[in-house]
N, C-alpha and C positions, 0 to 999 in steps of 0.2 A: 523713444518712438511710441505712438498710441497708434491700438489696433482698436477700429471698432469689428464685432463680431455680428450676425447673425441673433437672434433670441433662439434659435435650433441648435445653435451650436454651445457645446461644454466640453469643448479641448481645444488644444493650440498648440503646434509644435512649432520651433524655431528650429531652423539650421542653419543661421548665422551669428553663434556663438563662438567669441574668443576663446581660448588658452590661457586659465590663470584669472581670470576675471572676476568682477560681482556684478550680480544683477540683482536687481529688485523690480517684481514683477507685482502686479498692481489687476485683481476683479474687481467687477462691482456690476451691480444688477440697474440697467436704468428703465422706467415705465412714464407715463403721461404725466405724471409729477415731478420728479425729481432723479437723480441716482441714489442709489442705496449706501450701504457702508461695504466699505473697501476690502477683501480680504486683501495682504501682503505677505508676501513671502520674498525671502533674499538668498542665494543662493553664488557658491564661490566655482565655476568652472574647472577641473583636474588641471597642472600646467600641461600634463602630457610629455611627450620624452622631447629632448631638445631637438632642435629640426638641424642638424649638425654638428660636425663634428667640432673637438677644440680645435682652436686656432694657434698658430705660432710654437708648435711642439718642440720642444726641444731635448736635451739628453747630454749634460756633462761630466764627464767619470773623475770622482774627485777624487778617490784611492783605486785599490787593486779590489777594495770590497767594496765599493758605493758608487752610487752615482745620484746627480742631480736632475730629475725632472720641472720641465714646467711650462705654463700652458696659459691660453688666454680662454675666456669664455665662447664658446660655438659663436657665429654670425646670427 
């Protein structure tokens, strides 16, 4: 996605950023000639905590001291 900005403006907030993600974000200054050079920056989003719980739990007692759990990944 390109955002053109203002020449007033020098910030930019997004809040439609994934969970887990890269981005690479992309300045540059442009005037009656040309664009300038690029700064870049790249950047990994936290995954954050899983949006659910496991799936398919289970619980089988194999002796008098143990038992088996097991589980599938959250939705």
């Amino acid at each position: 996605d390109e955002k053109i900005l203002n020449a007033e403006i020098n910030s930019f907030v997004s809040n439609t950023l994934d969970k887990g993600t890269t981005y690479e974000f992309r300045v540059s200054a442009k005037n009656e000639v040309d664009y300038g050079e690029r700064a870049v920056i790249t950047i990994t989003t936290p995954d954050g905590a899983p949006s659910g719980a496991p799936q398919n739990f289970t619980a089988a007692g194999l002796t008098e001291t143990s038992v088996r759990l097991t589980w599938d990944l959250p939705a």
